[in-house]
C-alpha positions as CSV (number, residue, x, y, z in Angstrom):
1,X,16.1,-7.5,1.2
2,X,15.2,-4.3,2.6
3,X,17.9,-2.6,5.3
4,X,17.2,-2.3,8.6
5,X,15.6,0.6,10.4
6,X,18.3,3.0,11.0
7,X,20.7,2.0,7.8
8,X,18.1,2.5,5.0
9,X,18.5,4.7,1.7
10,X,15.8,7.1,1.8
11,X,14.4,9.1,-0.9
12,X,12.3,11.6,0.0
13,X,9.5,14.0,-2.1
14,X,8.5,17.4,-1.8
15,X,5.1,16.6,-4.1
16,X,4.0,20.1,-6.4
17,X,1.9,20.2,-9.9
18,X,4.6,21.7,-11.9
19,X,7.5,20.1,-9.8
20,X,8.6,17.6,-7.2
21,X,11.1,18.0,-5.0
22,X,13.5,15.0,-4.3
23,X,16.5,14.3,-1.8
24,X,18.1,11.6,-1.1
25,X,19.4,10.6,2.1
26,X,21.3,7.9,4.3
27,X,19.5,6.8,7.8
28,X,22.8,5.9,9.9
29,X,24.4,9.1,8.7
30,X,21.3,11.4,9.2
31,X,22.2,13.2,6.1
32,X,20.2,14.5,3.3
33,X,21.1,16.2,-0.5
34,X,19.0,17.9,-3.0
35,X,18.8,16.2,-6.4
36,X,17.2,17.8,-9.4
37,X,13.5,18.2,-9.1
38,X,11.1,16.1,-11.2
39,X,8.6,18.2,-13.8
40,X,5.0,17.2,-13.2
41,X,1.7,18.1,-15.4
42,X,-1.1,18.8,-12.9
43,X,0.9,16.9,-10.5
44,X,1.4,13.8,-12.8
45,X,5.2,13.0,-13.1
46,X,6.7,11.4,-15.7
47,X,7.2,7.6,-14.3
48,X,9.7,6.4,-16.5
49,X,12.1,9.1,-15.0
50,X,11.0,8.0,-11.3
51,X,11.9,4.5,-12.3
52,X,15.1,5.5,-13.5
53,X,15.9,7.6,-10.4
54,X,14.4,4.4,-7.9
55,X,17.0,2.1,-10.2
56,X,19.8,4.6,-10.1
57,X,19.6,5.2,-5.9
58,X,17.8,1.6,-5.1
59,X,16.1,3.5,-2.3
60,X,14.6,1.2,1.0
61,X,12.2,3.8,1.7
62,X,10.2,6.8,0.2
63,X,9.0,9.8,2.3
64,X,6.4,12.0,1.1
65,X,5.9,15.7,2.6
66,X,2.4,15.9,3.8
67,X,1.1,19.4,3.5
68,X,-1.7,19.8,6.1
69,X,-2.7,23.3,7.3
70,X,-1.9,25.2,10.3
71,X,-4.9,23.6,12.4
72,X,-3.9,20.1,11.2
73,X,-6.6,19.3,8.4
74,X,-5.8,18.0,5.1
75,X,-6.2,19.8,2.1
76,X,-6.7,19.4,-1.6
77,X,-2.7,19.4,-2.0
78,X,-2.5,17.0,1.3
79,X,-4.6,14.5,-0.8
80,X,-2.7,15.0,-4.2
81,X,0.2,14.1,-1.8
82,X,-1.1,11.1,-0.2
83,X,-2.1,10.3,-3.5
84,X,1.4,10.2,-5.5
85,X,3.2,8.7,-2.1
86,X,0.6,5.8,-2.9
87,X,1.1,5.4,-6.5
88,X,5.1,5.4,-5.4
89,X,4.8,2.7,-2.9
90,X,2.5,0.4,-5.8
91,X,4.5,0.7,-8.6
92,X,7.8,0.2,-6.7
93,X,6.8,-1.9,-3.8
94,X,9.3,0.1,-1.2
95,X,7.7,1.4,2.1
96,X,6.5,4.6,2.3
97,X,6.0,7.3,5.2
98,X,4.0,10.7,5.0
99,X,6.1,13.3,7.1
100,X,4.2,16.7,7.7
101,X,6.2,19.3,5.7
102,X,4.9,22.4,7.4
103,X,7.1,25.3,7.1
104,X,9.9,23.7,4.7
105,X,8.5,25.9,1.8
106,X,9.0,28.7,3.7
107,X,12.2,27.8,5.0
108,X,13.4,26.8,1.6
109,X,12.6,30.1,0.2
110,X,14.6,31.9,3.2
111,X,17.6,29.2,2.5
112,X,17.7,30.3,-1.0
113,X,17.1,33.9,-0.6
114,X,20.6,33.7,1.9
115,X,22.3,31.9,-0.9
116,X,21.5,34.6,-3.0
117,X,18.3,34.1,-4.6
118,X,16.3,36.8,-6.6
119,X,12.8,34.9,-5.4
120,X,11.4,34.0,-9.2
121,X,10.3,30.7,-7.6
122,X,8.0,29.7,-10.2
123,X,11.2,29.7,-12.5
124,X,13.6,28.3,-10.3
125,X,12.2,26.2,-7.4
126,X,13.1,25.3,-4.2
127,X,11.6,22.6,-4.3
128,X,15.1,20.2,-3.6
129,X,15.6,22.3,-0.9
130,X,12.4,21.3,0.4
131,X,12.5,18.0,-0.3
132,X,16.0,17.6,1.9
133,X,14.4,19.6,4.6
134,X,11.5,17.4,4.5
135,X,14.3,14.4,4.6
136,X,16.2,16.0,7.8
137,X,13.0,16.3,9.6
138,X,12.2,13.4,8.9
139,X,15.6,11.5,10.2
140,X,15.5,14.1,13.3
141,X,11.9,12.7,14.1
142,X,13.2,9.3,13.5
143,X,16.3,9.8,16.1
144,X,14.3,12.0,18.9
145,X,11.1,10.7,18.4
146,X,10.3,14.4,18.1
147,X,9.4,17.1,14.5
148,X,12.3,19.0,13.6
149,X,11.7,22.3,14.3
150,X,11.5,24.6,11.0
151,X,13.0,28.0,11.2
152,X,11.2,30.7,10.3
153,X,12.6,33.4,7.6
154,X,14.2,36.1,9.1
């Protein structure tokens, strides 16, 4: 039996083609953490570890960071998003929600850059830090009825 909106486990997905992001989060506390991101191939991640994660965290709910563009079209990587969210909610039959990511990226990389980061992204992601600002945005939206503002770097 699913939790009630408000009390779920969420797990939420920053999607990429060479990694996805994933945080995991509880609804009555508003709180989100990074977990280790998932390696993809062209965007295709390995299931079996999915299904390990879903059995480890027994999430209620999946959110998926939809990237649209600045003037609020979709784009190749929007679709490929829609996409995986899709193939998340068939094979594990948990409800999903795209949540427009805008500006987490970005924001990650300024996060990590503070914390000390040399910026070799494509070696060491941010893509859990994205993922749990896509989370808190998500659970701020969810409490104000309103999109978490993103700050920009500095």
């Amino acid at each position: 039996m699913a939790e009630m909106p408000g009390q779920r486990l969420v797990l939420a997905f920053d999607f990429g083609v060479r990694r996805i992001g994933v945080a995991v989060g509880n609804e009555l506390l508003g709180s989100a953490t990074a977990l280790d991101p998932l390696t993809a191939r062209d965007g295709i991640p390995d299931w079996d570890v999915i299904t390990r994660l879903i059995e480890e965290w027994q999430p209620d709910l999946f959110v998926v960071g939809l990237p649209l563009n600045m003037d609020d079209t979709e784009s190749e990587m929007s679709l490929r998003a829609r996409k995986f969210g899709k193939r998340l909610h068939g094979r594990f039959g948990k409800p999903l929600e795209m949540f427009d990511e805008r500006g987490t990226t970005r924001a990650a990389k300024a996060i990590a850059r503070e914390a000390g980061h040399k910026g070799n992204y494509r070696q060491e992601g941010v893509d859990g830090i994205a993922a749990e600002l896509i989370l808190s945005g998500w659970f701020a939206q969810q409490a104000g009825g309103a999109r978490l503002d993103i700050p920009a770097p500095r």
